[in-house]
N, C-alpha and C positions, 0 to 999 in steps of 0.2 A: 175362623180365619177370615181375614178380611181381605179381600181380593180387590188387588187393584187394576182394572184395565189394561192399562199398558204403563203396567213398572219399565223402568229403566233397564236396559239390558249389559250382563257382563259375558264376558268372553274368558272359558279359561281355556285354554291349550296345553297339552301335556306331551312335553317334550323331553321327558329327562333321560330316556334310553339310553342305552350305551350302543344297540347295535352292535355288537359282536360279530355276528354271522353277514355282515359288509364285509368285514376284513379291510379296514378301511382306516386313517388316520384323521379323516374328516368324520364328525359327528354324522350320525344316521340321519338327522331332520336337516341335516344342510345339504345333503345331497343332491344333486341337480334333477330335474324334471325337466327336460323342453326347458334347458337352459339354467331354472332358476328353481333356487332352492325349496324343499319340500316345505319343509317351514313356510315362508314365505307364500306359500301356493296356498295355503292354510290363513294366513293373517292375510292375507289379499280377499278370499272369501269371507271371513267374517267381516271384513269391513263395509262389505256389502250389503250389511244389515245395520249397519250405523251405531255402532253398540257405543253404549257409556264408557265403558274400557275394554281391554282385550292383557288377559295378564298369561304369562307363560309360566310353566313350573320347569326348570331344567336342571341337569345334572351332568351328565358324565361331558367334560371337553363345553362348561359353560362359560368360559371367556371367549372361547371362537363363538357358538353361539351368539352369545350377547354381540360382540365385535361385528358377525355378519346381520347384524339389525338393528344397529344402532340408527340407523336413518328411518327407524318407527318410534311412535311415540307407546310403549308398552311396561304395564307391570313386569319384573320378573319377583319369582318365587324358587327358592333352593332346594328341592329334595335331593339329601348329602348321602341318603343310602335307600336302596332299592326295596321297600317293604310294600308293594304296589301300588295298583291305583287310587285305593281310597286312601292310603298316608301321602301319596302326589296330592291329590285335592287338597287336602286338611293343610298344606304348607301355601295353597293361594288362598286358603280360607277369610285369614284376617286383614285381606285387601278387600274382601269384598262384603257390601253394606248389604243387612236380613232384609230390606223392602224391594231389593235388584230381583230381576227374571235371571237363571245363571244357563247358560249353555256349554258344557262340555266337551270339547275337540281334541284332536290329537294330530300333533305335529308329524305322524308318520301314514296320515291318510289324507292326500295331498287333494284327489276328483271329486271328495262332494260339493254337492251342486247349491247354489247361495238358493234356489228355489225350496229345496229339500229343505235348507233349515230354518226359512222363515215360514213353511208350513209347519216344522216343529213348533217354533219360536208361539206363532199363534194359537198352537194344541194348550201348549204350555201356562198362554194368555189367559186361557178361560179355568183354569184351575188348578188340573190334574199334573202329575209327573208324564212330561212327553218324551216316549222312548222311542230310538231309528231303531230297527231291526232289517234283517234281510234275509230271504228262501236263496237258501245254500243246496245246488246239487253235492256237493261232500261239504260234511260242516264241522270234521274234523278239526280240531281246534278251538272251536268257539265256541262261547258260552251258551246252551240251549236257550230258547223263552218258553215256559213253560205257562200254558194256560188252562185254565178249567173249562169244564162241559162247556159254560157259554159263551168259550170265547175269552175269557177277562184275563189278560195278562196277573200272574200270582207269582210270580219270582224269576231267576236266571239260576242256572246253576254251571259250573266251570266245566270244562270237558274234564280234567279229570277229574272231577267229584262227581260225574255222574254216573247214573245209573246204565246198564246196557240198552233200557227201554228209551232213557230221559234221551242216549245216543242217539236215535234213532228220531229225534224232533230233526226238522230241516228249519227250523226258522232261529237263526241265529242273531247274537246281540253283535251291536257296531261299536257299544261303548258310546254312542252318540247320545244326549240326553241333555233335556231343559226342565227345569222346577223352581222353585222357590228357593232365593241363596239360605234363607233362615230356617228352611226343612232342610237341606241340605245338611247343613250345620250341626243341627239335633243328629242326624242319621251318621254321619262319618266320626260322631263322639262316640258313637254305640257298637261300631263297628270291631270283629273280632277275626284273628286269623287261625283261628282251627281249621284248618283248611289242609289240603295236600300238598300245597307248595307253603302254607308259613306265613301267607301275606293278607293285607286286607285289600278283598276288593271292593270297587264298586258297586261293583255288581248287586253285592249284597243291599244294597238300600233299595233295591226292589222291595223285594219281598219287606221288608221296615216299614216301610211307605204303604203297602197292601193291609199291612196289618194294622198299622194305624188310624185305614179308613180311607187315605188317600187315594183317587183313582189312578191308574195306569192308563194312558191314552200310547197307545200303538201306532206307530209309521214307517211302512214298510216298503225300505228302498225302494226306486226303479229298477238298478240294476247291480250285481253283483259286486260290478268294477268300481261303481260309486263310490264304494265303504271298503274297498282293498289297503291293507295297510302293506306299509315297504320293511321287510326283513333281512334280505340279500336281495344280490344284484341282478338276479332271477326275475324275481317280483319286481325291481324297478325295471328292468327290460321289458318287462309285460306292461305296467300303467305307461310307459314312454309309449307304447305300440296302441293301448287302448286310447290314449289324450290324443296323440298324432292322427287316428282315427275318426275321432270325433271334428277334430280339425277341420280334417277332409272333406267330412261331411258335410260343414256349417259352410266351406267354402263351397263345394257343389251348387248345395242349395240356395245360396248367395249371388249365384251366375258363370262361375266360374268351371271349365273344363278342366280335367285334372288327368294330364295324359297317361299316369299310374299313382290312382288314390294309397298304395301302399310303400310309393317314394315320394310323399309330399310330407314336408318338416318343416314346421311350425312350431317357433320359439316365443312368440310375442302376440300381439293384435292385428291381425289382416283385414282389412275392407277390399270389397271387390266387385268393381262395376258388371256392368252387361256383358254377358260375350268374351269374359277375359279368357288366355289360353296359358297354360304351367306344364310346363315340359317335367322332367323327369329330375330327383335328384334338387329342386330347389330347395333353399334353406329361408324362412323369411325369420328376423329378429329384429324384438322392440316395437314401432307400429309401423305397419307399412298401409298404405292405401294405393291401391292399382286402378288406373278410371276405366272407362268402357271398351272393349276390344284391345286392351294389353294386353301383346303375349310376348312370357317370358322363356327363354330356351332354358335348355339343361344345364343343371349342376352350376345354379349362379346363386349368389349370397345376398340378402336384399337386407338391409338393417337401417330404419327408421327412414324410411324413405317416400317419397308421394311421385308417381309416374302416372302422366294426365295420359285422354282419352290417346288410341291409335298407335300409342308409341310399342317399336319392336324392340324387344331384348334380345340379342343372340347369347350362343353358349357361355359358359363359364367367365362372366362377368360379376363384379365385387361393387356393391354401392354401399355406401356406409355415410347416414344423414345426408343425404342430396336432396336434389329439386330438379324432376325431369319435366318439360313440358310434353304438351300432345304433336304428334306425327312425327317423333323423333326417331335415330335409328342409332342403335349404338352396338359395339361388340361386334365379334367373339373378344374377349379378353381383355376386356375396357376395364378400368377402376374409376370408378367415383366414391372421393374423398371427403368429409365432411368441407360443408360448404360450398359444394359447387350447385349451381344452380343453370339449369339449360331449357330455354326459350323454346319455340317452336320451331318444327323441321332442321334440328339440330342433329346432324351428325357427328357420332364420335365412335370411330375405328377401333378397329386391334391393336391390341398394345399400344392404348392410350391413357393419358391418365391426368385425372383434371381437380385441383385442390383448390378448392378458396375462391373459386373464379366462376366468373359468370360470361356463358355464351349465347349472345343476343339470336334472335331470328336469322334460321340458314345456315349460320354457323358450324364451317368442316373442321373435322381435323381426323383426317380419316387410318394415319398411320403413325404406328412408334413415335409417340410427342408427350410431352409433358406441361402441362398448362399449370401451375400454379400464383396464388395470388398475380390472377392476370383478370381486366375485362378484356372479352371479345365480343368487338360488332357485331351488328347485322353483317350478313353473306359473305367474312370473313375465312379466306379458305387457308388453313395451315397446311404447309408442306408437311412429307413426310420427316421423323429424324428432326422437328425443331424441341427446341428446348428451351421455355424461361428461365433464365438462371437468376431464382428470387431471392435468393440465401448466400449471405456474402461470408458466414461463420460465425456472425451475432443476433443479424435482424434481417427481418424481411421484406425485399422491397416489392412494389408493385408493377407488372408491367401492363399498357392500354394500348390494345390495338385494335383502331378506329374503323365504325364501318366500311365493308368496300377494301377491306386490305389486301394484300397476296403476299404468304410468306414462305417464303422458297424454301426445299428441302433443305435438311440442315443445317438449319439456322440458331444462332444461340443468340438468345435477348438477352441482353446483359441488365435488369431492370437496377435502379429503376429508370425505364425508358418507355417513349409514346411513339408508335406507328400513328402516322396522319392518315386522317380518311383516303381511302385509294390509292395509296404507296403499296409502290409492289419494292418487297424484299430480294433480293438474287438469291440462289442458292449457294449456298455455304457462306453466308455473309456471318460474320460475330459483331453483332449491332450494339454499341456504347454509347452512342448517342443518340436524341429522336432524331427517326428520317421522316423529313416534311411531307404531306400530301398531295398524292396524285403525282406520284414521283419514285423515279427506279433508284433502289439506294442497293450499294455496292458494299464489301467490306472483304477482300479475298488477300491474301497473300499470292504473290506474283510466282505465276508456274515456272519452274527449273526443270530440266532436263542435262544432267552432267556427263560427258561424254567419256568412256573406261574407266567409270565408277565398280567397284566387284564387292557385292557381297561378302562380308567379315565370316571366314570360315572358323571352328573350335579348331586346338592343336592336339593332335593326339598326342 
């Protein structure tokens, strides 16, 4: 055989379960992990080996499948009836060219680690068939690895085809495996299902491969969690707990305190400077980066966001794509909406809420307000109760108010409209016009008091 270096590498994934025991009308592999689908969690890691393609075999609910992945560039492959894994294989067989290195995944074991299988990937390089394996404290269910005196991997056998001694191995198969696409090929032609359940596995081209002369190279998980695959919602509750875990950790060890490492939720990518602090209950999604001495309060939702060094979060605040600068103070109960972006020493209150709009240095607005497609100055303080009214019922207009403003509780900006630099707004003013700079702008309806006015009572 002629060995090449470093062939081209394919990826197949084997997704065509139906998942039953979900109990579920969404397919098994789309199932969510820390947001996003198992599937996905799978073609995200092999991509981190840069493979030539990445081809999927799917079956049961493969239009949602396809439909939720269309935004990757991947083979699919049809298996239309369930006669295991080695007829899964054989159906992405004729995508894939006999001089490729082939690795085979499964779209229902979401944690292996792209390290894990570019150590395969390498076993694989230098000749032999590379198998993942794993030491199972109960290994009920899974295929034994069975080896001779010296150690050499000689076959897999199913749990129920084995014997009560073969039982009693703790070193179980992952199904994980790299070799040669054109050994492959020979071996799943030859493959038979005399077997207890009917089907052909793959398993079987161990032993094929052993006998042919080929070697087995062995690699054996880190950890159990690694190689868990999701069958019910059981088993996803546990890798949610084990991923979320791992999380925690990488954030610790990153700088980050974690005021209870087993209510920290992690959907996405976290970076996290020096000194950062995470109250209880946070959610972060998509990529968030927190600079040095950020602390975030409890049960706040942070999705694709970047908070410079110093800045405090209180409780149960909602940012969703912003832009917070350092020594800012925001919350309890603030919303940041995609688009806003906030300067330094910017304050922004309780039940506030700031869309589209950018708040220059010092910038308050510390009560019940609504900022959209607005700029605000430098040291602009917004009263409590105002309100940009940007939305006329087609389009959106903008309102500016210029560094130096004061805008009195109250207030409704009718955009589009300009506060001039150091105009102070009145309280309960409704502003339609720009009010000039460095100047008191009014806008009130004239106080009444009617004298033996009565209250409109019901008739019984």
């Amino acid at each position: 055989m002629n060995v090449n270096a470093n062939p081209p590498l394919s990826v197949v994934i084997l997704a065509a379960g139906q998942g039953k025991r979900m109990r579920s009308d969404l397919p098994k592999v789309l199932q969510p992990l820390a947001g996003k689908p198992l599937l996905q969690r799978v073609i995200d890691t092999a991509r981190e080996l840069s493979p030539a393609a990445i081809h999927v075999v799917y079956g049961h609910g493969g239009e949602q499948v396809q439909a939720a992945m269309r935004h990757e560039s991947l083979g699919w492959a049809l298996q239309a009836e369930q006669k295991g894994t080695g007829h899964a294989m054989a159906q992405a067989m004729p995508a894939v060219p006999d001089d490729h290195l082939l690795l085979v995944l499964y779209g229902d074991v979401p944690l292996v680690r792209a390290d894990t299988l570019r150590e395969l990937v390498q076993l694989a390089h230098n000749g032999p068939l590379a198998l993942l394996t794993v030491m199972l404290d109960d290994p009920t269910g899974y295929g034994r690895i069975l080896r001779d005196v010296a150690g050499n991997v000689r076959a897999i056998v199913e749990h129920k085809d084995a014997t009560d001694e073969q039982r009693a191995v703790r070193e179980g198969n992952t199904g994980v495996m790299a070799m040669r696409a054109g050994d492959l090929r020979r071996y799943l032609g030859a493959l038979r299902n005399d077997n207890a359940q009917g089907e052909y596995y793959l398993t079987d081209v161990i032993a094929m491969a052993v006998a042919d002369g080929l070697a087995v190279a062995p690699l054996v998980a880190s950890s159990e969690s690694e190689v868990l695959g999701v069958n019910d919602r059981l088993q996803l509750a546990f890798l949610e707990g084990v991923y979320r875990r791992q999380c925690a950790e990488a954030a610790m060890r990153a700088g980050a305190t974690l005021a209870d490492p087993a209510r920290f939720d992690q959907r996405g990518v976290l970076t996290v400077g020096r000194d950062v602090f995470i109250d209880v209950n946070v959610v972060f999604e998509g990529n968030v980066v927190l600079g040095d001495r950020v602390r975030i309060g409890p049960h706040c939702v942070l999705r694709d966001v970047t908070i410079e060094a110093d800045t405090q979060v209180f409780s149960h605040c909602n940012f969703d794509k912003a832009t917070v600068g350092p020594r800012c103070q925001i919350g309890p109960f603030a919303r940041l909406r995609p688009g806003a972006t906030l300067g330094p020493d910017v304050h922004v209150g309780n039940y506030v809420e700031v869309k589209n709009s950018t708040l220059d240095a010092g910038a308050k607005a510390n009560h019940l307000t609504y900022l959209g497609d607005a700029s605000v100055g430098a040291g602009v303080n917004v009263g409590a109760g105002t309100i940009t009214c940007n939305y006329d019922g087609v389009n959106k207009h903008r309102t500016v108010i210029e560094a130096g403003a004061f805008i009195g509780s109250g207030s409704m900006l009718v955009a589009p409209v300009t506060v001039g630099a150091g105009a102070t707004i009145g309280a309960g003013t409704t502003l339609t016009k720009d009010a000039p700079a460095d100047q008191l702008t009014l806008a009130r309806a004239k106080q009444m008091t009617l004298p033996g006015w009565k209250r409109p009572v019901k008739t019984k």
